[in-house]
C-alpha positions as CSV (number, residue, x, y, z in Angstrom):
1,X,28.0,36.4,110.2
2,X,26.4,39.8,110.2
3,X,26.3,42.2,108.0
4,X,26.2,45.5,108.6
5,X,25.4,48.9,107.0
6,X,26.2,51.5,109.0
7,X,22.9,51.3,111.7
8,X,22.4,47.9,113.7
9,X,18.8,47.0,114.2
10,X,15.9,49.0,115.5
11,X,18.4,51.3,118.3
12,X,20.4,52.6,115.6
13,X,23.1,51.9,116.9
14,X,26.1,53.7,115.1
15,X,29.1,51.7,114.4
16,X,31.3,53.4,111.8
17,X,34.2,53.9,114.9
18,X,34.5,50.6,115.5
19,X,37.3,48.5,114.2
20,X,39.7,45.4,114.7
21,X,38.6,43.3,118.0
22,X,35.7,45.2,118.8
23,X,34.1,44.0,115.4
24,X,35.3,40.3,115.9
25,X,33.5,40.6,119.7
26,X,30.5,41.7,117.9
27,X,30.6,38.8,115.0
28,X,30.2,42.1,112.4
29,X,31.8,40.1,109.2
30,X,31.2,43.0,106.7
31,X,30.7,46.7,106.4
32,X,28.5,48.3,103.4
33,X,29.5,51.9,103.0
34,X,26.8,53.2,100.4
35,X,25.3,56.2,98.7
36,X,23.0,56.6,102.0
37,X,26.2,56.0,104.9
38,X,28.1,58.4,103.1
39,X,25.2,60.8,102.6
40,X,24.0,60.4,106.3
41,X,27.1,60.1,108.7
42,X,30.9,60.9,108.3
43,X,32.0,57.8,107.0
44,X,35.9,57.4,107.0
45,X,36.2,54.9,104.4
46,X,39.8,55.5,103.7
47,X,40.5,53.7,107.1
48,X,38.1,51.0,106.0
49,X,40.1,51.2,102.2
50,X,43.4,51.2,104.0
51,X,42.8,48.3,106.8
52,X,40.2,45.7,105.3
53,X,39.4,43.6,102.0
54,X,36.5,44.8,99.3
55,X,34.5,41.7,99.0
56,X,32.3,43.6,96.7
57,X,32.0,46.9,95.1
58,X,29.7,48.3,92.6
59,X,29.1,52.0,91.1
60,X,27.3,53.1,94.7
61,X,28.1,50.2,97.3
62,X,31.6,49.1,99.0
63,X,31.5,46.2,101.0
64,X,34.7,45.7,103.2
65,X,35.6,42.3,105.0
66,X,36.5,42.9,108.4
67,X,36.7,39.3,110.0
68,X,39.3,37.0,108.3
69,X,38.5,33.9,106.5
């Protein structure tokens, strides 16, 4: 499972747009959205809020489910 933050190894690769089956083919399991994500890129969290599970959540840090189970 992989967990990720926003920026996917060295490449930075950007993956806020992705969603549904194009996580799944990537085996991304979670999505933190923090203090830095929202400070960096334009984060649409309400389509992460309105689609996926918090697994965890503190004062800074949301971290959605995407993959079921």
């Amino acid at each position: 499972m992989t967990v990720l933050n926003g920026l996917l190894g060295a490449g930075y690769l950007m993956v806020f747009w992705l969603a549904g089956a194009a996580l799944a083919r990537r085996g991304i399991a979670y999505v933190l959205i923090g203090r830095y994500e929202r400070s960096e890129f334009a984060v649409n969290e309400a389509f992460y809020a309105a689609h996926y599970p918090v697994w965890y959540q503190n004062a800074e840090d949301t971290v959605y489910a995407v993959l079921p189970g």
